[in-house]
TORKELUM-814256 format. One line per 2 residues: number of its first residue (from 1); their letters; for each residue x, y, z of C-alpha. Coordinates in nm, 4 decimals. Layout:
# residues N
NUM> a> X/Y/Z ~ ...
This chain:
# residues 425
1> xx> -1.5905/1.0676/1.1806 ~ -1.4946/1.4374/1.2721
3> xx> -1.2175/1.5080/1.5109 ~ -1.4221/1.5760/1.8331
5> xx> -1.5590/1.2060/1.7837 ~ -1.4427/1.0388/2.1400
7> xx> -1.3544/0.6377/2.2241 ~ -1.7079/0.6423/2.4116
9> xx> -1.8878/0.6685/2.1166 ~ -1.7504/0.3890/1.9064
11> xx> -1.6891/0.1590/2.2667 ~ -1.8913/-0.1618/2.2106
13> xx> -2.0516/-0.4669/2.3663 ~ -1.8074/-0.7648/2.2821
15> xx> -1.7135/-1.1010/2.4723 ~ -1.3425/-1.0233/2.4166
17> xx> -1.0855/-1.2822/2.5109 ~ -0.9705/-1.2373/2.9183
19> xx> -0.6928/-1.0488/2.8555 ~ -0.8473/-0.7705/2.6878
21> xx> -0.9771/-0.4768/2.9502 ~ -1.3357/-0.3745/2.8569
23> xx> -1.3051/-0.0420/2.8675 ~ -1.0677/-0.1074/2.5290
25> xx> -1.2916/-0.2811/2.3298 ~ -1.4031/-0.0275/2.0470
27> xx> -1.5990/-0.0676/1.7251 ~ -1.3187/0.1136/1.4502
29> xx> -1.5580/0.0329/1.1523 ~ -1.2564/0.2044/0.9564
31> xx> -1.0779/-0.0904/0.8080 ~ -0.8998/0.0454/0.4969
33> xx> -1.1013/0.1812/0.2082 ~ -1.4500/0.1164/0.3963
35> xx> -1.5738/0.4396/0.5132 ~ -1.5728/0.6405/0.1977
37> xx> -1.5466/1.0684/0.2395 ~ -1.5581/1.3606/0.0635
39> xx> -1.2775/1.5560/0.2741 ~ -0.9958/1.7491/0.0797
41> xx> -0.7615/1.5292/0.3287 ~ -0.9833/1.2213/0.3515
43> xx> -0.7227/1.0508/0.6266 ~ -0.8269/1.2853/0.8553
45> xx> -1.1024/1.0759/1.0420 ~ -0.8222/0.8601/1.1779
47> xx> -0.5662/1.0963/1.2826 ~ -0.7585/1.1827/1.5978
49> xx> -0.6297/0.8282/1.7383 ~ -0.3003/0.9038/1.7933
51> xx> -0.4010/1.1728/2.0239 ~ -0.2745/1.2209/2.4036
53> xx> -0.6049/1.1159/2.5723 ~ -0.6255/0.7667/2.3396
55> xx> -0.4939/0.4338/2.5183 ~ -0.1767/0.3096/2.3451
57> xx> -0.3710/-0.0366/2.2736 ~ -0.7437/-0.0266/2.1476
59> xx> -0.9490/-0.3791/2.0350 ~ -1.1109/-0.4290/1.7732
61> xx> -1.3560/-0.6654/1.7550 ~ -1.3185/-0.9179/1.4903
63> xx> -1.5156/-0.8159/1.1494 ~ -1.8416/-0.9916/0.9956
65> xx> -1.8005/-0.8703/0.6393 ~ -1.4939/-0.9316/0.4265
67> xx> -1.1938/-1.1127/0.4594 ~ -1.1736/-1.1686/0.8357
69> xx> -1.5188/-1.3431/0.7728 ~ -1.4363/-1.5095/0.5065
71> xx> -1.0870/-1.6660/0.6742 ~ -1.2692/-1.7304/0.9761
73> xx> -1.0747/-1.5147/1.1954 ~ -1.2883/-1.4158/1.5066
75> xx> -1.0186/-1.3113/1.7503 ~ -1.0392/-0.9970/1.6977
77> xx> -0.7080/-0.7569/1.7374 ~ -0.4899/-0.4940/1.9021
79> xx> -0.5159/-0.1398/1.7617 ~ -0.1688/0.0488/1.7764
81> xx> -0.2246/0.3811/1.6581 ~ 0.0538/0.6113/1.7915
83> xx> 0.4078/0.6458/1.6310 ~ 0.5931/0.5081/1.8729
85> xx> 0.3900/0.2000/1.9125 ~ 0.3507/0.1413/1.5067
87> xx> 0.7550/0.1557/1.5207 ~ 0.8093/-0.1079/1.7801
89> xx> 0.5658/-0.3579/1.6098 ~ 0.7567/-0.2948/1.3239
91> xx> 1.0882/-0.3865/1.4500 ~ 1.0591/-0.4857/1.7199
93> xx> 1.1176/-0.8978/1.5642 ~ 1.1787/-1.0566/1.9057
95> xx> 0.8191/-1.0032/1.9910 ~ 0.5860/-0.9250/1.7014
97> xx> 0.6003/-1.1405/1.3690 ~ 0.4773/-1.1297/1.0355
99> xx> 0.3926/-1.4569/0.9079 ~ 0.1196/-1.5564/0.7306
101> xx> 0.0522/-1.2005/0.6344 ~ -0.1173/-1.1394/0.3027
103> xx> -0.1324/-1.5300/0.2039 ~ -0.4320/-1.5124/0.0351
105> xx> -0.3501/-1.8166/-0.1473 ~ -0.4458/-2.0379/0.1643
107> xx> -0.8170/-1.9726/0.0634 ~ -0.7317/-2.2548/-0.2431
109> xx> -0.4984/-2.4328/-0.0164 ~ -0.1805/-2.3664/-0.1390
111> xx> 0.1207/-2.3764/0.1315 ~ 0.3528/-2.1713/-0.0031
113> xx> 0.4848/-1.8530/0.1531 ~ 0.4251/-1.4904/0.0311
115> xx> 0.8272/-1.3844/0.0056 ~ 0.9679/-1.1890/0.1700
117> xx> 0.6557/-1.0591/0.3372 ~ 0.6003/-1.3442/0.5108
119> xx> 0.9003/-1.4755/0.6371 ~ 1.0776/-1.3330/0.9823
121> xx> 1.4477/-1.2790/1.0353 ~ 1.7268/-1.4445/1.0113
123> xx> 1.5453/-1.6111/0.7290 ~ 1.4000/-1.3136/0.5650
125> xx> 1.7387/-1.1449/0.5047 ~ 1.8746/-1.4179/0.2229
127> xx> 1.5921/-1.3159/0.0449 ~ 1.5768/-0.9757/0.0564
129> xx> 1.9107/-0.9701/-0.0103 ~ 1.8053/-1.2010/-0.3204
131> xx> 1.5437/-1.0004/-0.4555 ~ 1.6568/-0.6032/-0.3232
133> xx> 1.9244/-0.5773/-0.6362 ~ 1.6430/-0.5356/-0.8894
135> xx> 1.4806/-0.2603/-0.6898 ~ 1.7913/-0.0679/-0.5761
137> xx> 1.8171/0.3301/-0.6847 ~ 2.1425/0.2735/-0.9059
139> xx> 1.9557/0.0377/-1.0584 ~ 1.6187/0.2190/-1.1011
141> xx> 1.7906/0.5207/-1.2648 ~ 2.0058/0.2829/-1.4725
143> xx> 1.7425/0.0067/-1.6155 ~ 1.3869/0.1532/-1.5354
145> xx> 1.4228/0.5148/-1.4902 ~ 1.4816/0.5721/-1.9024
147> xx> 1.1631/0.3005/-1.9531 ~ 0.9313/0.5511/-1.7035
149> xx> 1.0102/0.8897/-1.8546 ~ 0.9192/0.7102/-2.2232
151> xx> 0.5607/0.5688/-2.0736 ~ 0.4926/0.9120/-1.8850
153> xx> 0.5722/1.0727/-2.2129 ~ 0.3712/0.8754/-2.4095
155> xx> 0.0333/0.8934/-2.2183 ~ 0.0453/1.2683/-2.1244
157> xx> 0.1192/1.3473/-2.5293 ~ -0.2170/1.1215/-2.6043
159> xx> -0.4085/1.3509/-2.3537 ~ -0.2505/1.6775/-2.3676
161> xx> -0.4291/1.8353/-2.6602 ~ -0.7770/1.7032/-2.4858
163> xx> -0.7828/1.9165/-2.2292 ~ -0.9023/1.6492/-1.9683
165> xx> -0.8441/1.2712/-1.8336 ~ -0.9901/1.0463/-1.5904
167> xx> -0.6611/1.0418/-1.4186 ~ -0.7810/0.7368/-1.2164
169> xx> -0.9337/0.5041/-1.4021 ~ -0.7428/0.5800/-1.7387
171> xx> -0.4090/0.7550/-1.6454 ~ -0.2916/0.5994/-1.2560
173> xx> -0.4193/0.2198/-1.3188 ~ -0.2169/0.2052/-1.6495
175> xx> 0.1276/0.4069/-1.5880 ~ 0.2385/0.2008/-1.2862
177> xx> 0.1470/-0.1281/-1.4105 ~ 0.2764/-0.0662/-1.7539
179> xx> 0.6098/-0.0262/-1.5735 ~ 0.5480/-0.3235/-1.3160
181> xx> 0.4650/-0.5614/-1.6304 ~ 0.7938/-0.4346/-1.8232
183> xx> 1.0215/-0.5185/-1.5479 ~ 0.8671/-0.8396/-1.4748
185> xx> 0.8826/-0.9612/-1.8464 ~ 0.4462/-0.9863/-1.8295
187> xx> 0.2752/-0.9732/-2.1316 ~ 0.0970/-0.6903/-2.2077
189> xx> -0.1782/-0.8481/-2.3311 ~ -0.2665/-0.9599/-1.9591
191> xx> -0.3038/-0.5960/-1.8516 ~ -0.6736/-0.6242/-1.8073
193> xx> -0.7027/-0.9937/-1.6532 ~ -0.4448/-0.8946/-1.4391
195> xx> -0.6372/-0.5992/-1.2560 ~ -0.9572/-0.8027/-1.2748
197> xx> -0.7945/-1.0809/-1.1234 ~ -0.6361/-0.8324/-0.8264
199> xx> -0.9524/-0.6721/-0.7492 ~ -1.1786/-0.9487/-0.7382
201> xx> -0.8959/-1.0900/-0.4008 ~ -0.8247/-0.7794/-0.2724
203> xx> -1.1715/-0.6128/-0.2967 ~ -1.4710/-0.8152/-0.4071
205> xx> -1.5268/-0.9528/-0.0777 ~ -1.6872/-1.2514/-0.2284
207> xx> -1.5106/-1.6247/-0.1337 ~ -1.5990/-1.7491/-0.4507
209> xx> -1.4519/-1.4928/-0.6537 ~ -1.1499/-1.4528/-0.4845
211> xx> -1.0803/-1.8456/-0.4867 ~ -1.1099/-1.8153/-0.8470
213> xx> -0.9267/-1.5260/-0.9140 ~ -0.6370/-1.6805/-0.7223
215> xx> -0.6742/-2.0236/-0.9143 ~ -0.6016/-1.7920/-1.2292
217> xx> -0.3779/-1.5961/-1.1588 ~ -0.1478/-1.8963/-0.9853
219> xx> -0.2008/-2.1212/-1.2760 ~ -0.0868/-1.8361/-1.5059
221> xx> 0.1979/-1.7655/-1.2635 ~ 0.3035/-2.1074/-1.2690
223> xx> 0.3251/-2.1413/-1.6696 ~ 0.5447/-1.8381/-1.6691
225> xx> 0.7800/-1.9300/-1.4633 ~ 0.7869/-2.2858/-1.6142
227> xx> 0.8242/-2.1056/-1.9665 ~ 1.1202/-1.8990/-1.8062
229> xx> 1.2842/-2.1678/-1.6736 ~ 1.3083/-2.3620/-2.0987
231> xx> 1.3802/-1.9890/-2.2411 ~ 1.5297/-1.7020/-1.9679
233> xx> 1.5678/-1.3265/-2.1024 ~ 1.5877/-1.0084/-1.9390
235> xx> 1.3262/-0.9324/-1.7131 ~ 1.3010/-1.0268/-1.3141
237> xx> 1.1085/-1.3456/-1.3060 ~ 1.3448/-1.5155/-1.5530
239> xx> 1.6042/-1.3601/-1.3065 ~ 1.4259/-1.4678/-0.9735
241> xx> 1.4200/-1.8330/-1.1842 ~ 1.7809/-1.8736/-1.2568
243> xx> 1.9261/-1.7200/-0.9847 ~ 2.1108/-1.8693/-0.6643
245> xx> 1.9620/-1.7816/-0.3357 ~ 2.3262/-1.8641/-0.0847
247> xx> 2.4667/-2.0876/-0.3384 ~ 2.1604/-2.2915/-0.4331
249> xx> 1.8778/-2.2749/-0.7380 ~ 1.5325/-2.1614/-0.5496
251> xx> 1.2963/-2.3978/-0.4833 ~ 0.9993/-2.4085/-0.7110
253> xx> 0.7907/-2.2543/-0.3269 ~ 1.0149/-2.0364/-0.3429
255> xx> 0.9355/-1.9065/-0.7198 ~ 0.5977/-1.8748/-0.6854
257> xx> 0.6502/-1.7406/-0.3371 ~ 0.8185/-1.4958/-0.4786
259> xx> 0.7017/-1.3852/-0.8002 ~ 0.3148/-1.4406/-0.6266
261> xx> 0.4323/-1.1478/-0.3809 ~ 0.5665/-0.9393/-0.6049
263> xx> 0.2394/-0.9752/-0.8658 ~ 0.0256/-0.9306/-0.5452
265> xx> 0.2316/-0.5677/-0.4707 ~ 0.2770/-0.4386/-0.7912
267> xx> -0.0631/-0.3730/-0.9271 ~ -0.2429/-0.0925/-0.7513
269> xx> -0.0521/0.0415/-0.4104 ~ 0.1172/0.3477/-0.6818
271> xx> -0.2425/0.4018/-0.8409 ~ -0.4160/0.4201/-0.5662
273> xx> -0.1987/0.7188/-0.4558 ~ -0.1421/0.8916/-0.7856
275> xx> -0.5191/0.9271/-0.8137 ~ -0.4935/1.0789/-0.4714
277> xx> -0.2173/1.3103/-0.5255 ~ -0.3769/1.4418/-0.8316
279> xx> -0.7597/1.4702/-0.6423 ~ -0.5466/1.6738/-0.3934
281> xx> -0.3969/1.8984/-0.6394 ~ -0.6920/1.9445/-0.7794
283> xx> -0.8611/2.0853/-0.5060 ~ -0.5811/2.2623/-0.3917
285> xx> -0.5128/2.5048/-0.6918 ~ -0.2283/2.6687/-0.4417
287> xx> -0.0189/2.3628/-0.4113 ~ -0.0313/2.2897/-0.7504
289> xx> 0.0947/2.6543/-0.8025 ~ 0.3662/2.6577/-0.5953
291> xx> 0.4934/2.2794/-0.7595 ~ 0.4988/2.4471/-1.0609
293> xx> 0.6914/2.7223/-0.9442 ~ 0.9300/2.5555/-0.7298
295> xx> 0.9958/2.1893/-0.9463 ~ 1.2655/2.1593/-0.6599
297> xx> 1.0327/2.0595/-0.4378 ~ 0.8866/1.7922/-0.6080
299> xx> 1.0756/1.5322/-0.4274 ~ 0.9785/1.6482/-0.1080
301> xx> 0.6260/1.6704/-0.1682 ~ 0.5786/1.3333/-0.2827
303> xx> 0.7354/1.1782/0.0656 ~ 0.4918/1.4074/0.1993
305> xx> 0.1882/1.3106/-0.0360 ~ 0.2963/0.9666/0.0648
307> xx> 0.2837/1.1003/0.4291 ~ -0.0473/1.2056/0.4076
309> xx> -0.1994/0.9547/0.2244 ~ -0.0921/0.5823/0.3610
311> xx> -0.2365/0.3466/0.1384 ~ -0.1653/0.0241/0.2787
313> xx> -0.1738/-0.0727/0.7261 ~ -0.0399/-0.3561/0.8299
315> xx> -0.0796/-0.6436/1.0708 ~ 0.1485/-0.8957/1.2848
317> xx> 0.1039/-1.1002/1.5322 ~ 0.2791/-1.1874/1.8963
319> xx> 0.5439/-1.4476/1.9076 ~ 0.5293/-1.4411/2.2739
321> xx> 0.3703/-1.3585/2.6168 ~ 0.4514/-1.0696/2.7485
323> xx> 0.2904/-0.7390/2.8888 ~ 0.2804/-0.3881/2.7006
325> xx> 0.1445/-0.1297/2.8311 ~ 0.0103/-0.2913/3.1229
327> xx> -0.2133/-0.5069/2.9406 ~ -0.0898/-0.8923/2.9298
329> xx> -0.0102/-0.9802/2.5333 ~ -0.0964/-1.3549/2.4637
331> xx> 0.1232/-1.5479/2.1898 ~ -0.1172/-1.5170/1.8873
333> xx> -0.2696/-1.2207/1.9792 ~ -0.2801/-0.9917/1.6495
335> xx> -0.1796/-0.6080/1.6002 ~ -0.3254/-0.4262/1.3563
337> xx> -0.1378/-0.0985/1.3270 ~ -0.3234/0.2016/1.2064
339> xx> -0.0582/0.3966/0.9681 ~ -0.2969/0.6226/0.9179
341> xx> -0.3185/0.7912/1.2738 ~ 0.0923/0.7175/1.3229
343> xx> 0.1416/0.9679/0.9990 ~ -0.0343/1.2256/1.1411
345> xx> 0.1058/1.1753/1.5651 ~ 0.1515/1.5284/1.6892
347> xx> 0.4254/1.3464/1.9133 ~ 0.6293/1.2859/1.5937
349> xx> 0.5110/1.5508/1.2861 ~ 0.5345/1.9344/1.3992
351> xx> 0.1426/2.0069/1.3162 ~ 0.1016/1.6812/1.1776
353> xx> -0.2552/1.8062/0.9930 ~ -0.0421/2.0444/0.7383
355> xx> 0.0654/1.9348/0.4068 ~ 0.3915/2.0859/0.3892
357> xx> 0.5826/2.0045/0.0598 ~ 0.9119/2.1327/0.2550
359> xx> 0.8684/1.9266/0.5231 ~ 1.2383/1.8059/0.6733
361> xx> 1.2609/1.4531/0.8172 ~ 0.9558/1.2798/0.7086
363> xx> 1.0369/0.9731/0.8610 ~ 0.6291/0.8037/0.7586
365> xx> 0.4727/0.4501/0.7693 ~ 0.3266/0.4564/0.4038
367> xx> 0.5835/0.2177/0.2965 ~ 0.5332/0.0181/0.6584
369> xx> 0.9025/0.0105/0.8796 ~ 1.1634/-0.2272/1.0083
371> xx> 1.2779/-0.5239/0.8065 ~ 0.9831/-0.5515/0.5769
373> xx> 1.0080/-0.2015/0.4670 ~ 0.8239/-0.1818/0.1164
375> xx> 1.0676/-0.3676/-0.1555 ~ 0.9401/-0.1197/-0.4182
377> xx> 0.9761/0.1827/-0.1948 ~ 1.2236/0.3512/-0.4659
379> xx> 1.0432/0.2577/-0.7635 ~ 0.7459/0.4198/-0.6499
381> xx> 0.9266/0.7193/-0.5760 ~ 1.0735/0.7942/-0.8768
383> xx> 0.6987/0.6914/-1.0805 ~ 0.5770/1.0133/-0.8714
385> xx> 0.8520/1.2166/-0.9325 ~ 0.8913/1.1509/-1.2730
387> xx> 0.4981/1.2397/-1.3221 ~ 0.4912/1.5410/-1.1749
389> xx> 0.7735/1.6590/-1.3280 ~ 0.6782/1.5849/-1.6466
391> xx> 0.3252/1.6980/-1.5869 ~ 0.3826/1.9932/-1.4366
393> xx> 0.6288/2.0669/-1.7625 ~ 0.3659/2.0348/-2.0013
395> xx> 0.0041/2.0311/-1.9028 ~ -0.1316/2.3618/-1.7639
397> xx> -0.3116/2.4889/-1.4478 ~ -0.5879/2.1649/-1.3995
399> xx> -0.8975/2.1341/-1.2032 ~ -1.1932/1.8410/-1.1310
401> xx> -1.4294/1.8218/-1.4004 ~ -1.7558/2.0086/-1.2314
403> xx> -1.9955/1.7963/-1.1086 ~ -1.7304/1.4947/-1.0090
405> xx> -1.7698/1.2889/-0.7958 ~ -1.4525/1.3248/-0.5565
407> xx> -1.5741/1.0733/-0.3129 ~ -1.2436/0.8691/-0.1755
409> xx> -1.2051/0.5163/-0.0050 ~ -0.9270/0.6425/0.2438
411> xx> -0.6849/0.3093/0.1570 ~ -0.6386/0.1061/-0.1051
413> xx> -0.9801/0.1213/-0.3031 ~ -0.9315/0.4735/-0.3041
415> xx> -1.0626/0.6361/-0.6268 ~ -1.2576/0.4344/-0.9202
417> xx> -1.2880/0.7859/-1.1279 ~ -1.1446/1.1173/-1.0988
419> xx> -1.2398/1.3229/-1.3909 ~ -0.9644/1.6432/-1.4335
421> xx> -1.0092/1.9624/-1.6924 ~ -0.7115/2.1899/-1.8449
423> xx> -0.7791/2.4945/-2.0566 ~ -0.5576/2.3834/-2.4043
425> x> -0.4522/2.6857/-2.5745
């Protein structure tokens, strides 16, 4: 989709709902991770949305393929692509709400809630209060920080003297959930069940294989936290077990609520952008220069690789009617908001396109906004920064391996394989 595509030539045919104008009824087609590309910044089909001329509210016709087909949703939703929109759905918790999202497990029946995702304020709050400890920055450079710097060592000293890596498939799907599964107390043994489990819900786009991946992973889930609960240790879901949520033992919804939300999040939202960040550096030989020469900046650039390269939108949904933008919002109505296009809003990023690595108040949506800000904003953080540090330290100047594919699923599908040479002296 270049940038000089315009609304008229993705408007479609659709017997929207009354309230919807027709002259906002587009076809997207760019649900995350489906419309691979082969652009140095791959996000850069959708930044054209946020632009002056675009309506503040777009919809989008419900989809036929994946999981809006397979849920049975065909209502359809509201676009919000500009900053200033994105930010009020995400606050604003008077009007917009985010329950039921990512509840997967209603495809096998199950009633429990996804927490906190899924659960608005006031109620929200007791448990992010409950679970936020663990994921704190004292505590990430106190418990987890010592436990990253060993794993990054570790894998970069098995490939350093190779000269290459497929830092996809075999270096950013293993370091974060290596991590993930040490805080949660996993066993490492389920490394590979895990990630087949995860892609076959979040990806396969198959009913069948998603019921069963969720009937796996749940029942495995559930034995955990049962075994836990006769012998607690160290890690998070023995903590999340035996702790007291406002003077009270969880409820046994509430443990798999939680620890189901936190499995769901932890597996591939940091790989998925490591393999980007490193595709990026790749083909940008000058930005990987000046990293190396400048390690100050390394914490900068990552907020502004995470700028650049949202992984993850999100959705809510209207707890009320009111009007917006002079179009009447119905109670139920859905909002899908486009993080990719808010990044890049001229309105709110001084030449929005440019990866700077200096860039001063990057205030993004890659970790979403409001109240349901990403729990494991600071974790990933510091896995980026720890990476590049280290990497930068020890491996040299690096580049694709010719004849690569470097084809990327802008989202959370984002790279299967990214080959990458070094010269070893």
């Amino acid at each position: 989709m270049p940038q000089t595509r315009t609304l008229d030539d993705i408007r479609v045919d659709f017997d929207a709902p009354d309230n919807v104008p027709k002259d906002r009824i587009v076809d997207l087609g760019f649900a995350m991770g489906s419309t691979p590309n082969d652009l140095v910044d791959p996000y850069e089909p959708c930044g054209w949305l946020s632009g002056e001329d675009i309506p503040r509210l777009l919809f989008n016709p419900p989809s036929m393929h994946g999981l809006g087909a397979i849920s049975g949703n065909r209502r359809g939703s509201w676009v919000v692509s500009h900053y200033e929109d994105i930010e009020r759905v995400y606050t604003d918790n008077e009007h917009f709400s985010n329950a039921g999202t990512a509840e997967f497990q209603r495809l096998i029946g199950e009633t429990f809630k996804s927490i906190p995702l899924a659960i608005d304020p006031p109620d929200h709050q007791k448990y992010r209060l409950y679970l936020m400890p663990y994921f704190s920055p004292a505590r990430i450079t106190r418990d987890l920080e010592p436990r990253i710097r060993t794993v990054v060592d570790e894998m970069i000293g098995a490939v350093e003297r190779k000269g290459e890596v497929d830092m996809a498939w075999d270096f950013a799907r293993v370091y974060p959930v290596r991590i993930f599964m040490g805080l949660m107390g996993f066993p490492e043994e389920k490394f590979e069940q895990f990630l087949d489990w995860e892609w076959d819900i979040l990806h396969s786009g198959s009913l069948e294989k998603m019921q069963a991946a969720l009937r796996g992973v749940l029942e495995f889930l559930r034995g955990f936290i049962a075994e836990k609960e006769r012998n607690p240790d160290e890690h998070l879901v023995s903590a999340i077990v035996h702790g007291q949520i406002e003077g009270r033992a969880p409820t046994e919804d509430e443990k798999i609520g939680m620890v189901w939300f936190l499995w769901l999040g932890g597996l591939d939202t940091v790989a998925a952008t490591i393999a980007q960040m490193f595709r990026r550096l790749a083909l940008q030989p000058d930005l990987q220069q000046r990293l190396r020469e400048r390690p100050e900046l390394i914490n900068s650039a990552v907020e502004e690789f995470l700028r650049t390269q949202p992984i993850l939108s999100s959705s809510r949904s209207a707890k009320k009617d009111f009007e917006w933008h002079g179009i009447q919002i119905r109670k139920g109505d859905t909002f899908a908001c486009l993080n990719p296009s808010g990044n890049f809003d001229p309105a709110r990023f001084e030449n929005p396109r440019t990866f700077d690595p200096e860039r001063k108040a990057n205030r993004h949506f890659t970790f979403v906004g409001g109240v349901h800000i990403c729990l494991g904003a600071h974790l990933a953080r510091r896995e980026l920064r720890v990476l590049l540090e280290q990497w930068f330290a020890r491996i040299p100047a690096f580049r694709v391996k010719p004849g690569a594919d470097t084809t990327v699923f802008p989202g959370l599908l984002s790279i299967r394989n990214l080959p990458i040479v070094w010269d070893v002296k």
